[in-house]
C-alpha positions in Angstrom: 0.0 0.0 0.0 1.1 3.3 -1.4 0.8 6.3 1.6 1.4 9.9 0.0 2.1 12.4 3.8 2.9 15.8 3.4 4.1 17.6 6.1 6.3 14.3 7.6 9.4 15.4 9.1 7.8 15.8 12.9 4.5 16.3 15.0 1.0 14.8 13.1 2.7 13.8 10.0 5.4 11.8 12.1 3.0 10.2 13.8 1.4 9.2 10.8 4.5 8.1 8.9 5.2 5.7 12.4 1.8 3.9 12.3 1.6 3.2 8.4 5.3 1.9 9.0 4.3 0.0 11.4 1.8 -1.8 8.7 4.7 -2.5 6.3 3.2 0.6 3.8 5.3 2.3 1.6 5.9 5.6 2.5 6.1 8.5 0.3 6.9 11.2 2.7 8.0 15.1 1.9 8.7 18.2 4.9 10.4 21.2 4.3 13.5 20.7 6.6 15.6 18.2 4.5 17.7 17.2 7.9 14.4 16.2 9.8 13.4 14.8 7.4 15.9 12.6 6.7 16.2 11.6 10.3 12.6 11.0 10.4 12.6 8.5 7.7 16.0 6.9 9.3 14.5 6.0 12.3 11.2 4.6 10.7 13.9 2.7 8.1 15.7 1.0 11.5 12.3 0.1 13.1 10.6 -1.2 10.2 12.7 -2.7 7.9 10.0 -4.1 6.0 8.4 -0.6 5.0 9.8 1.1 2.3 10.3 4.9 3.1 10.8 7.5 0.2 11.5 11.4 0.8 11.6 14.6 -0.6 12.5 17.6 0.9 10.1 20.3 -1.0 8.4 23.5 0.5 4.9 23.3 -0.4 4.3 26.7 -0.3 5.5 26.4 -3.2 3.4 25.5 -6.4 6.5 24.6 -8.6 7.6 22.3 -6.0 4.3 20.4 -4.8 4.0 20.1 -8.4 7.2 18.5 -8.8 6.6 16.3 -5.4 3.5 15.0 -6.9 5.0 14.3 -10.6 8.1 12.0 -8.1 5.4 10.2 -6.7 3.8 9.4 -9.9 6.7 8.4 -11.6 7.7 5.9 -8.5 4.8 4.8 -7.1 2.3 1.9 -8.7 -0.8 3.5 -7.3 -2.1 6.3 -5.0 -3.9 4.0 -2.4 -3.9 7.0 0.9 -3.0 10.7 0.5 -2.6 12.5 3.4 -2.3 16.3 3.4 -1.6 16.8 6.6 1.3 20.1 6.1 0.2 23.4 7.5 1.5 26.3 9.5 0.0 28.3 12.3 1.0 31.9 12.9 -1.3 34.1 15.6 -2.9 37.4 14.9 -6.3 39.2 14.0 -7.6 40.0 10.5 -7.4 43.3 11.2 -4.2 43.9 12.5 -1.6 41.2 11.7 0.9 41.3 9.4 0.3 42.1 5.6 1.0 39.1 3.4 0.0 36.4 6.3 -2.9 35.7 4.8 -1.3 35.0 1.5 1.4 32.8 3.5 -1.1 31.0 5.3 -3.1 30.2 2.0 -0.6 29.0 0.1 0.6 26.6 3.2 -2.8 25.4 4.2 -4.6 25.4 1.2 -2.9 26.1 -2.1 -0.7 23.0 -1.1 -3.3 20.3 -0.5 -5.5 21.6 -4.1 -2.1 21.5 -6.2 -1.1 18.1 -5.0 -4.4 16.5 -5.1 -4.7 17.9 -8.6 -1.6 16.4 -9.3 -2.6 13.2 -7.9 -6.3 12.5 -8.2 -6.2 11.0 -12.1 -4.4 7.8 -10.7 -6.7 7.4 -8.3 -9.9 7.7 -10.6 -8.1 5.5 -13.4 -7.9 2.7 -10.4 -11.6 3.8 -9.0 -10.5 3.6 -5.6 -8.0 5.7 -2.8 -8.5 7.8 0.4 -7.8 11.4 0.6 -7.5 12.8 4.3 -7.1 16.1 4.4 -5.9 17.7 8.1 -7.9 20.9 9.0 -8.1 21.9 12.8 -11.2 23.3 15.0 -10.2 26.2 13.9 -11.6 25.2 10.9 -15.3 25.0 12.4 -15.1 27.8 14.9 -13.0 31.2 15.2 -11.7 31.6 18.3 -9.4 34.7 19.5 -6.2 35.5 17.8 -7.0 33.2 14.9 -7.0 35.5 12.0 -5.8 34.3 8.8 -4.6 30.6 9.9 -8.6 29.7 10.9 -9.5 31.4 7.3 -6.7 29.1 5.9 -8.1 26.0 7.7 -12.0 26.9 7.0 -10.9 26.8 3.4 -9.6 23.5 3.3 -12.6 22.2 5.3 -14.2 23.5 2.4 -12.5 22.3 -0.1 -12.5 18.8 1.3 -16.1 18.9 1.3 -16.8 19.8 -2.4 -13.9 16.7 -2.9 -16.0 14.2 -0.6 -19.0 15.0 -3.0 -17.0 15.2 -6.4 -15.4 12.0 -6.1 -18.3 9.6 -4.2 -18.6 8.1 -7.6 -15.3 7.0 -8.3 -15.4 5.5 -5.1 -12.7 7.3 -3.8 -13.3 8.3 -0.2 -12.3 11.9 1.7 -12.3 12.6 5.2 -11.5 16.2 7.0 -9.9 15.6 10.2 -10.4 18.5 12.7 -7.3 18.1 15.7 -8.0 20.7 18.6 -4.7 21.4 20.6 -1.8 18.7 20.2 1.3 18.6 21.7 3.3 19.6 18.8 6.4 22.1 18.1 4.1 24.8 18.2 3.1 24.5 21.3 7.2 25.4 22.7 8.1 23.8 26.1 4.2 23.5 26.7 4.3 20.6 30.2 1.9 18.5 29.2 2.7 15.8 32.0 -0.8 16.1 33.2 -2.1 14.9 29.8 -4.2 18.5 29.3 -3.8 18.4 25.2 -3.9 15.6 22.8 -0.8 13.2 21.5 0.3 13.0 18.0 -0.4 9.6 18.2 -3.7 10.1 18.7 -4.9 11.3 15.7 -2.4 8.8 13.7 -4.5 6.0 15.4 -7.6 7.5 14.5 -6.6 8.2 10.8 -5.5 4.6 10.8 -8.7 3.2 11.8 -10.7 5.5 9.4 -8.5 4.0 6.7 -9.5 0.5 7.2 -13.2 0.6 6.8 -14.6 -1.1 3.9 -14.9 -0.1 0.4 -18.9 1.1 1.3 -17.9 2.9 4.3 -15.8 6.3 5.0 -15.8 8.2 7.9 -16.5 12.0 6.4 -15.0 14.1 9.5 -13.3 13.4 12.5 -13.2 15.6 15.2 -10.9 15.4 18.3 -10.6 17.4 21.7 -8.8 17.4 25.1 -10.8 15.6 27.4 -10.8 18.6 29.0 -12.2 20.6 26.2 -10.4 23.6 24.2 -7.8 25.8 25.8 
């Protein structure tokens, strides 16, 4: 099985890249930082030596380069069985005061990068009728909430775009799913203690990607949302 995970150096994508190694998948992973990444896909390489791991370092801001990630993965790989478009970056602010061009930075990050590469990637999927597409949004995605600004636009976007994707491609019978994470203990959250277990694991939306991606050919799972116990911060 052929699994596409942008964003795969660290945090989420990490995560994911461990638990579809862990299934002896074939990885086609792709991150920003080159050194990370490599390390990343070292360490998966030692622990699961019967998963093939493949990398690319590309930034996906980029159109030129998601386009020439996805064009690598077509030329490699024999099919497009799970694509994961899990890259993104958060930066804090309000619309009406943050930083001119943020929007356009968090766009082409959180959105721009999972059309283009989808685009790239979709034909091999309708050509074999089947494949998953998971794309990673966040609550902020379904609600604002303070200091937001342009990163919850980014992330309502791609919610919406997953949705018209779900509906365009139900009769090809390739499935989509929009995850929505609330807070995960990732690098963005710094030196954050979480030894009291306040805000989600990494690993825990890896296991519930996992699952969704095991369902029968007649059932998807269309959104999955996960919270703290706790609730929000």
């Amino acid at each position: 099985m052929n699994i596409i995970i942008t964003g795969a150096s660290r945090g989420i994508g990490k995560a994911l890249a461990t638990g579809f190694a862990a299934e002896n998948a074939t990885l086609f992973l792709c991150a920003r930082n080159k050194k990370t990444l490599d390390e990343t896909a070292t360490a998966l390489r030692l622990k699961y030596p019967k998963s093939t791991v493949h990398t690319m370092a590309v930034d996906l801001s980029k159109k030129e380069e998601v386009l020439q990630f996805g064009k690598w993965v077509l030329a490699t790989a024999t099919s497009i069985d799970i694509l994961i478009n899990n890259a993104g970056l958060f930066l804090p602010g309000c619309t009406y005061n943050e930083a001119d061009g943020l929007l356009e930075q968090m766009l082409a990050t959180n959105l721009y990068s999972a059309y283009h590469l989808t685009r790239t990637l979709i034909p091999k999927m309708i050509e074999a009728k089947k494949g998953h597409i998971f794309n990673i949004s966040s609550i902020a995605g379904q609600n604002a909430y303070p200091n937001g600004g342009s990163y919850s636009i980014s992330k309502f976007a791609l919610a919406g775009f997953s949705k018209n994707l779900r509906e365009e491609l139900k009769p090809m019978n390739i499935k989509v799913t929009t995850v929505y994470p609330g807070a995960v203990l990732t690098d963005s959250w710094g030196n954050f203690d979480n030894s009291d277990g306040r805000i989600m694991e990494a690993g825990d939306i890896a296991a519930m990607i996992l699952a969704a991606s095991k369902l029968s050919a007649g059932a998807v799972v269309e959104e999955i949302t996960l919270r703290p116990q706790l609730g929000d911060l």
